[in-house]
MARBAMAR-918442 format. One record per atom (N, C-alpha, C): residue number from 1; residue in three letters; atom name; x, y, z. Coordinates in nm, 3 decimals, always signed. Each point is the difference from the previous one (the first is absolute). Layout:
N
pos | code | site | x | y | z
NUM | ala | CA | X | Y | Z $
...
// end
This chain:
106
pos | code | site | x | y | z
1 | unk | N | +0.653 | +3.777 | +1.644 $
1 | unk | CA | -0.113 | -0.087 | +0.025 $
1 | unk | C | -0.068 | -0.032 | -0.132 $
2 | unk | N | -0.043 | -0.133 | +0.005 $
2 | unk | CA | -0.054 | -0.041 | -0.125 $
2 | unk | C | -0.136 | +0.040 | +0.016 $
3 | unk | N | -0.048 | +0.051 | -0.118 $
3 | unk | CA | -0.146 | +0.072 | -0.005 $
3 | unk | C | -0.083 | -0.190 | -0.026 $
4 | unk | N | -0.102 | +0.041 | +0.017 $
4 | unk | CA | -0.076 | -0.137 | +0.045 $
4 | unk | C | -0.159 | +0.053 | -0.071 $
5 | unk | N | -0.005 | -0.155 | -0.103 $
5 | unk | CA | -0.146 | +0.038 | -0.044 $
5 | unk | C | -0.106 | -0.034 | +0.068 $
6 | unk | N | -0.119 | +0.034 | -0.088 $
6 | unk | CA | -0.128 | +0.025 | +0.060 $
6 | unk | C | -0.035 | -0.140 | +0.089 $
7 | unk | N | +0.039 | -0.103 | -0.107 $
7 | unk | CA | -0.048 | -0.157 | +0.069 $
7 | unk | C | +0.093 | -0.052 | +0.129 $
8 | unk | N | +0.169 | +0.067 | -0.024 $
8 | unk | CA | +0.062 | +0.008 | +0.135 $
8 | unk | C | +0.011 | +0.051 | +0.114 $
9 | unk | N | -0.110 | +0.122 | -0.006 $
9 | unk | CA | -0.064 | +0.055 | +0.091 $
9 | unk | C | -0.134 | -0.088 | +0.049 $
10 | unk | N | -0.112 | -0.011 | -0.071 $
10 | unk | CA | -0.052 | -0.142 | +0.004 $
10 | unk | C | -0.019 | -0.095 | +0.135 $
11 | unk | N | +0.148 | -0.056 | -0.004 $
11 | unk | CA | +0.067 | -0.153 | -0.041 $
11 | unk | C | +0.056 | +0.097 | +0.191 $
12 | unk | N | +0.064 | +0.113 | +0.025 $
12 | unk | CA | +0.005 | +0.009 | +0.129 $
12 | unk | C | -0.093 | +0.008 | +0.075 $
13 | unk | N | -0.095 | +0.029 | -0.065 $
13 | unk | CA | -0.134 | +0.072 | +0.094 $
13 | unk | C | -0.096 | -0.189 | +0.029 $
14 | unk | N | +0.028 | -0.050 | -0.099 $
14 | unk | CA | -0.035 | -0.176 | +0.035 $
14 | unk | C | +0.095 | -0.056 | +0.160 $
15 | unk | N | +0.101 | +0.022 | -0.063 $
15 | unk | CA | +0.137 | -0.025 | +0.106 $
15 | unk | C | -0.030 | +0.028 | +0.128 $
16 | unk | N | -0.048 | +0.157 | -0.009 $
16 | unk | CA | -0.024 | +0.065 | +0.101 $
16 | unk | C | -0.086 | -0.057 | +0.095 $
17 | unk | N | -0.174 | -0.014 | -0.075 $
17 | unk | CA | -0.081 | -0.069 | +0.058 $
17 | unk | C | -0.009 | -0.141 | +0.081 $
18 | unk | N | +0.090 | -0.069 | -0.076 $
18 | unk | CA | -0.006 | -0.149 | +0.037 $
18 | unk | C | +0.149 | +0.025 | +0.186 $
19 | unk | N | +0.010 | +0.087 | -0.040 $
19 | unk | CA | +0.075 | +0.052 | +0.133 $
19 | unk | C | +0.140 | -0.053 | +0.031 $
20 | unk | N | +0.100 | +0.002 | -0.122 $
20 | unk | CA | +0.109 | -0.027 | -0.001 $
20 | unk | C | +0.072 | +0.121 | +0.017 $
21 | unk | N | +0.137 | +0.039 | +0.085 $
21 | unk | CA | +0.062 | +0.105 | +0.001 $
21 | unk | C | -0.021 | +0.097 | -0.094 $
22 | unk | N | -0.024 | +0.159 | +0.052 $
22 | unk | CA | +0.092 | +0.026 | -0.160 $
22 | unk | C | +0.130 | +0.023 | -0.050 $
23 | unk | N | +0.049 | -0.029 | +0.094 $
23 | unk | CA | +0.188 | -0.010 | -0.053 $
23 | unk | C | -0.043 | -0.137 | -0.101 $
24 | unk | N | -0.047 | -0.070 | +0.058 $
24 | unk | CA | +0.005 | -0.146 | -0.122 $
24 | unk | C | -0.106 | +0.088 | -0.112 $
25 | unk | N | -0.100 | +0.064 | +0.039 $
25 | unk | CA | -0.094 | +0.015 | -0.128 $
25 | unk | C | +0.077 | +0.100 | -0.123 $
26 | unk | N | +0.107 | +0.099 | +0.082 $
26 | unk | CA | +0.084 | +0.086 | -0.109 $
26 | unk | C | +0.082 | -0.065 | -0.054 $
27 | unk | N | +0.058 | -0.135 | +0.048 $
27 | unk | CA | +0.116 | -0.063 | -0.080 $
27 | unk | C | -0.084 | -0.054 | -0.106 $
28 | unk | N | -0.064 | -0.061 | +0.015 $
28 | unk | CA | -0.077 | -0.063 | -0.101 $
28 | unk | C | -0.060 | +0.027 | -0.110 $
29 | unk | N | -0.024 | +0.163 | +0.011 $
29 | unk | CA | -0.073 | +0.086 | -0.077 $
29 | unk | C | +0.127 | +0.083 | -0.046 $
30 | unk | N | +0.101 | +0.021 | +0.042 $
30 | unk | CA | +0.133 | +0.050 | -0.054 $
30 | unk | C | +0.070 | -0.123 | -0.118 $
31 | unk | N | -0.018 | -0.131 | +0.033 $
31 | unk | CA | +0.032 | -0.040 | -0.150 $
31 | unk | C | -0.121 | -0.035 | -0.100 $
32 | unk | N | -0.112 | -0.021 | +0.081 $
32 | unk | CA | -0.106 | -0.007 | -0.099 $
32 | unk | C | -0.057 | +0.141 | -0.026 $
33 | unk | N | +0.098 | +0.073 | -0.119 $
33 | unk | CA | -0.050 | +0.134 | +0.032 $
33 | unk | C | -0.079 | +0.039 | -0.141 $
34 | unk | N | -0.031 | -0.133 | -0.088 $
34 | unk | CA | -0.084 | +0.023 | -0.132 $
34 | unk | C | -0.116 | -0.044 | +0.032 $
35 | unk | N | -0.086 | +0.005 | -0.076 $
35 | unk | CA | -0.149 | +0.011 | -0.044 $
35 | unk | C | -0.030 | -0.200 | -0.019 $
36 | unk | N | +0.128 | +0.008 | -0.059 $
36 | unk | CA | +0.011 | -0.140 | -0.084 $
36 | unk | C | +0.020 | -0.145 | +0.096 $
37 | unk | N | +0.150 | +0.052 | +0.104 $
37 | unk | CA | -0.023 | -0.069 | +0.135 $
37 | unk | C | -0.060 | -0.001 | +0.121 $
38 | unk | N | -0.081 | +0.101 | +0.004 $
38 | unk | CA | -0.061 | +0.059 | +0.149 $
38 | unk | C | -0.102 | -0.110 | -0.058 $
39 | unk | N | -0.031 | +0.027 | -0.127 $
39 | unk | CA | -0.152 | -0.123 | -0.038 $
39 | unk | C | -0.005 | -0.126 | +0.038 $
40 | unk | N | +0.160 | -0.043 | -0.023 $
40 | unk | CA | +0.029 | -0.122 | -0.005 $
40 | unk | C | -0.016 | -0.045 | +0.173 $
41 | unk | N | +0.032 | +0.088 | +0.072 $
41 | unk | CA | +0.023 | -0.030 | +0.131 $
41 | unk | C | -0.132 | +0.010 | +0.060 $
42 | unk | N | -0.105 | +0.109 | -0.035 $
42 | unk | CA | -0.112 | -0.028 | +0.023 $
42 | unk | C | -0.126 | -0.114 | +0.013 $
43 | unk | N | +0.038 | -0.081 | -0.151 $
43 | unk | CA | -0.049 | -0.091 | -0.059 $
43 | unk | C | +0.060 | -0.112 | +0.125 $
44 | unk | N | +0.097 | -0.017 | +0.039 $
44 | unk | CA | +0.050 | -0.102 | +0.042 $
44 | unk | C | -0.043 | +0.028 | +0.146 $
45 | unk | N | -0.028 | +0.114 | +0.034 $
45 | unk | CA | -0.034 | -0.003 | +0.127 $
45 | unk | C | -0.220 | +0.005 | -0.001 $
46 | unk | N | +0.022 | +0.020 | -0.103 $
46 | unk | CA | -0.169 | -0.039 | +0.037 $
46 | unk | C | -0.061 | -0.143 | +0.048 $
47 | unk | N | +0.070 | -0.098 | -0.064 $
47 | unk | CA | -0.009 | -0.142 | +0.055 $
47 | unk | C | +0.014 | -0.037 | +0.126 $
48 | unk | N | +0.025 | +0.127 | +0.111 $
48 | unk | CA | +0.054 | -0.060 | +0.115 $
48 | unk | C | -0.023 | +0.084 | +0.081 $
49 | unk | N | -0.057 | +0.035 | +0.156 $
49 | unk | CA | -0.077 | +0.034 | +0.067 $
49 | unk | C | +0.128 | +0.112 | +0.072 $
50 | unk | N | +0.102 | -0.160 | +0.034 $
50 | unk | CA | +0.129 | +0.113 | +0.059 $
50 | unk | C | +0.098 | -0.092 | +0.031 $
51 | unk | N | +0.112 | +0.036 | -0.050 $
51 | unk | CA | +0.166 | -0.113 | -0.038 $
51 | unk | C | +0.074 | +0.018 | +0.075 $
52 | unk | N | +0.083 | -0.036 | +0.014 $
52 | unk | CA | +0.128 | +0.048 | +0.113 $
52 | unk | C | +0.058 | +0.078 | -0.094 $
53 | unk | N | +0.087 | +0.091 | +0.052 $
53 | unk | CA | +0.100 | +0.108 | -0.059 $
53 | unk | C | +0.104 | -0.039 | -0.036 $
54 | unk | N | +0.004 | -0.112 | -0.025 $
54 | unk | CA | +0.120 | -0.085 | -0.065 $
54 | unk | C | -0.049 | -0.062 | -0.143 $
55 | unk | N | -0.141 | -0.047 | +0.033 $
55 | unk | CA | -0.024 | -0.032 | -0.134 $
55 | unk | C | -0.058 | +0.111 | -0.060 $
56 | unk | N | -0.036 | +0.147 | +0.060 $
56 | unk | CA | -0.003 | +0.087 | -0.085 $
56 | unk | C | +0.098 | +0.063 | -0.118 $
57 | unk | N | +0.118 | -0.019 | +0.108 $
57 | unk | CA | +0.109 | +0.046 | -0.022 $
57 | unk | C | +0.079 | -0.121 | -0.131 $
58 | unk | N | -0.036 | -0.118 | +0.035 $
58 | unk | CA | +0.091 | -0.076 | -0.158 $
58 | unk | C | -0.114 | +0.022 | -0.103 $
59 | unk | N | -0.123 | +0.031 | +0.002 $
59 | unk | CA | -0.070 | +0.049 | -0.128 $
59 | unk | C | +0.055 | +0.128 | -0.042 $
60 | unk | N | +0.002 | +0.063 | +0.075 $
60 | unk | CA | +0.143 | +0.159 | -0.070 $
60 | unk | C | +0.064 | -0.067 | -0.055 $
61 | unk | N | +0.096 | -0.070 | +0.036 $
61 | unk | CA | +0.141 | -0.058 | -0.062 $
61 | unk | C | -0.033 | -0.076 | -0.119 $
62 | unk | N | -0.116 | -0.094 | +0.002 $
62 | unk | CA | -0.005 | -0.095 | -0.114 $
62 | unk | C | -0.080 | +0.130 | -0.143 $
63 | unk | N | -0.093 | +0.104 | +0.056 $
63 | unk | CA | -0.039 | +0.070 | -0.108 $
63 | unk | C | +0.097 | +0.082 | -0.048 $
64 | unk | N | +0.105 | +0.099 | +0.073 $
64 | unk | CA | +0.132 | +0.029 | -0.041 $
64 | unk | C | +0.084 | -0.049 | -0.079 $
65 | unk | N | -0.013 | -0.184 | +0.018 $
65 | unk | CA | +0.088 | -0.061 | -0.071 $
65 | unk | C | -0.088 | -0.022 | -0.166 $
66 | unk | N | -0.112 | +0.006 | +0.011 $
66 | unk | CA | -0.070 | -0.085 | -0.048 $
66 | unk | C | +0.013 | +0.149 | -0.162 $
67 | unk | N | -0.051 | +0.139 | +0.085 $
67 | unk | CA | +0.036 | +0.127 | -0.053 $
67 | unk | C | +0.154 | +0.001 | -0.093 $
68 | unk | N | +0.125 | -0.047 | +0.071 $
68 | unk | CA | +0.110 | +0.039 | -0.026 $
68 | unk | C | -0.006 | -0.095 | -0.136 $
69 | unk | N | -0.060 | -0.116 | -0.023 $
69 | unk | CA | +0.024 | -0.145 | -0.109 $
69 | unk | C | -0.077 | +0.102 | -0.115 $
70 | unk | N | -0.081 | +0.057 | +0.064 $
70 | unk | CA | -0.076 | +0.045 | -0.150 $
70 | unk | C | +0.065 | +0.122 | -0.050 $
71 | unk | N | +0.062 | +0.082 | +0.066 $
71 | unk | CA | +0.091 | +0.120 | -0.068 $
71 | unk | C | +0.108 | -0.056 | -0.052 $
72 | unk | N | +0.056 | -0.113 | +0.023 $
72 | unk | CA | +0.117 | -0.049 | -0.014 $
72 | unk | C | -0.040 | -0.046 | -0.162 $
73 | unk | N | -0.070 | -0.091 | +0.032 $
73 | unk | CA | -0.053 | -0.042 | -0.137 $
73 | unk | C | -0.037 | +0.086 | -0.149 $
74 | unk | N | -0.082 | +0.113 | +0.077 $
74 | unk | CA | -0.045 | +0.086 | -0.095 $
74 | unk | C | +0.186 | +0.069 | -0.050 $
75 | unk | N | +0.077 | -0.004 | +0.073 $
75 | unk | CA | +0.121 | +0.066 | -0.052 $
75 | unk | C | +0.068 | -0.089 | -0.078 $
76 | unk | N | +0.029 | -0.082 | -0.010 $
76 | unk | CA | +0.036 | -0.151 | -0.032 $
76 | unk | C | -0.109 | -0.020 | -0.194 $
77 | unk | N | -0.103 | +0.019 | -0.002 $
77 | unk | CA | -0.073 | +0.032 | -0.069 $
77 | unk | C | +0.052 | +0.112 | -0.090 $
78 | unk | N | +0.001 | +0.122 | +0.065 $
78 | unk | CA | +0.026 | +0.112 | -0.088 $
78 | unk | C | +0.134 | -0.022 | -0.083 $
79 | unk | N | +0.097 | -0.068 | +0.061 $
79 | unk | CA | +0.166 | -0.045 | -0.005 $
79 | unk | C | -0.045 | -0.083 | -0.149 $
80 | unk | N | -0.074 | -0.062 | +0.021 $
80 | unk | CA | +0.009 | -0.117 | -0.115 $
80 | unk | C | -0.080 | +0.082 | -0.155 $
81 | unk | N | -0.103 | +0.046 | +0.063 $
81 | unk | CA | -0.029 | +0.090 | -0.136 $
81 | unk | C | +0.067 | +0.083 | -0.055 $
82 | unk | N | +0.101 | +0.089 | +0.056 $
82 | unk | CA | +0.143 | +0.057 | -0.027 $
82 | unk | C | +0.085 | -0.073 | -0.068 $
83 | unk | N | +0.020 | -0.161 | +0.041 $
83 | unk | CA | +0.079 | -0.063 | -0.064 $
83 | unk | C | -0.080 | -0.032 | -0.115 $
84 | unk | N | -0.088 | -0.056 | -0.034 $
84 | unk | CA | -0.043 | -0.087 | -0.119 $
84 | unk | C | -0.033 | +0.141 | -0.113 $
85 | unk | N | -0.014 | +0.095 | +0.091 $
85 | unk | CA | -0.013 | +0.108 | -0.104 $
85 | unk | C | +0.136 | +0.030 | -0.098 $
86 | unk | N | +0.087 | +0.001 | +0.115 $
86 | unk | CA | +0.151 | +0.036 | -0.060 $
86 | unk | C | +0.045 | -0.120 | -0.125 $
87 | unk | N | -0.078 | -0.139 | +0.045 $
87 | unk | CA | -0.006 | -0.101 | -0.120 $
87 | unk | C | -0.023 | -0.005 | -0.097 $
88 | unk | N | -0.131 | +0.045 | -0.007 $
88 | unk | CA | -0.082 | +0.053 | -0.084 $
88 | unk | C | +0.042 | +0.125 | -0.116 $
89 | unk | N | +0.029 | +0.084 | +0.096 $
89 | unk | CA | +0.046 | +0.152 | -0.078 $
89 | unk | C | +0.133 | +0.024 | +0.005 $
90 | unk | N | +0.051 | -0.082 | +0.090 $
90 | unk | CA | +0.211 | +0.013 | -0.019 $
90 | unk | C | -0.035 | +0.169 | +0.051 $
91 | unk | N | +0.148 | +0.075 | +0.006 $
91 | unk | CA | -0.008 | +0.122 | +0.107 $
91 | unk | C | -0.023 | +0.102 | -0.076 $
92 | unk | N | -0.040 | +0.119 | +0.074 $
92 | unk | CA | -0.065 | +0.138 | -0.115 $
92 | unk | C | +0.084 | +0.018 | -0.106 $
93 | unk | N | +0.001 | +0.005 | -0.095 $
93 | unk | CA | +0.113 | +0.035 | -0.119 $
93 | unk | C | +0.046 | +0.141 | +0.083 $
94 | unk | N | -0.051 | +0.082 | +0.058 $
94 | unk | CA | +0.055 | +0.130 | +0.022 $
94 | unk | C | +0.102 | -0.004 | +0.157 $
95 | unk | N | -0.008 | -0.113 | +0.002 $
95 | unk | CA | +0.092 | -0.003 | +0.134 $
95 | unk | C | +0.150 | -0.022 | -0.063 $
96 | unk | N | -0.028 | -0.128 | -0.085 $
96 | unk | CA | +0.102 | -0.067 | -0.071 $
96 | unk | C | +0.100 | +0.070 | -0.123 $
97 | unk | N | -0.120 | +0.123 | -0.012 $
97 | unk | CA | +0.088 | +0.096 | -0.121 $
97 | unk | C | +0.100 | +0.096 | +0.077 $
98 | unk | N | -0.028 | +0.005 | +0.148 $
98 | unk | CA | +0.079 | +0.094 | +0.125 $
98 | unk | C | +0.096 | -0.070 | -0.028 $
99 | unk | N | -0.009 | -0.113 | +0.041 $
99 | unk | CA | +0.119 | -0.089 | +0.038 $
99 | unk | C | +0.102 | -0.018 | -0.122 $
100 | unk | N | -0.014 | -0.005 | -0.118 $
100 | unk | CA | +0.093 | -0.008 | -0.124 $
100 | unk | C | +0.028 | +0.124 | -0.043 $
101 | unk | N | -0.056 | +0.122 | +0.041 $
101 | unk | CA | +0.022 | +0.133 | -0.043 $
101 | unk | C | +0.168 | +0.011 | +0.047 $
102 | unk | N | +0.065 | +0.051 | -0.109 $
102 | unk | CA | +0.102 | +0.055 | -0.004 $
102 | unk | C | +0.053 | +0.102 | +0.089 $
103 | unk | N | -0.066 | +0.053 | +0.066 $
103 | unk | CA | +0.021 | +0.108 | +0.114 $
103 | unk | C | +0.025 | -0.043 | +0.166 $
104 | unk | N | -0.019 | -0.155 | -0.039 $
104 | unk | CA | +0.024 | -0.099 | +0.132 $
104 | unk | C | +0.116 | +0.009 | +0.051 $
105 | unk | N | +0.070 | +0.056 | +0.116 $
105 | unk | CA | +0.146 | +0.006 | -0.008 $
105 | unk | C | +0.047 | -0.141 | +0.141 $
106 | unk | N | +0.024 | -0.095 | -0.021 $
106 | unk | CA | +0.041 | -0.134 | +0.068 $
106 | unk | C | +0.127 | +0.040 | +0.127 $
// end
């Protein structure tokens, strides 16, 4: 079981109130199980008194997706500073002295 933060605890006890299942209120709170998306889902549900469980349910999906673009990115990011570094500095001399060492057997 995914441990669930403070704001995704929160974010069920909202769920709870507005009187949606809680089989639907644990799914919901099982992928919104950060601080970071429980907020997001909060925020989006403050605008609105009470939604159908369908459009609760594609705001999961679109903040999930919305979540997955920015890790993706941030990795994508790290990739490129790796590369321009390796541009920059060409590879550790101490990797490259392994590799020509005489003790290399092919």
């Amino acid at each position: 079981m995914k441990n669930r933060s403070e704001k995704s605890l929160e974010l069920f006890k909202i769920l709870k109130e507005r009187g949606y299942p809680e089989a639907f209120c644990y799914e919901v709170t099982y992928n919104l199980n950060t601080d970071w998306t429980a907020q997001r889902m909060i925020g989006y549900l403050s605008h609105y008194k009470k939604l159908p469980m369908e459009e609760v349910a594609d705001e999961v999906l679109a903040i999930l997706s919305h979540r997955n673009q920015i890790i993706q990115k941030k990795n994508l990011e790290d990739i490129n500073a790796r590369w321009n570094q390796y541009l920059n500095e060409g590879f550790d001399e101490d990797i490259d002295a392994e590799r020509n060492s005489d003790n290399v057997i092919f």
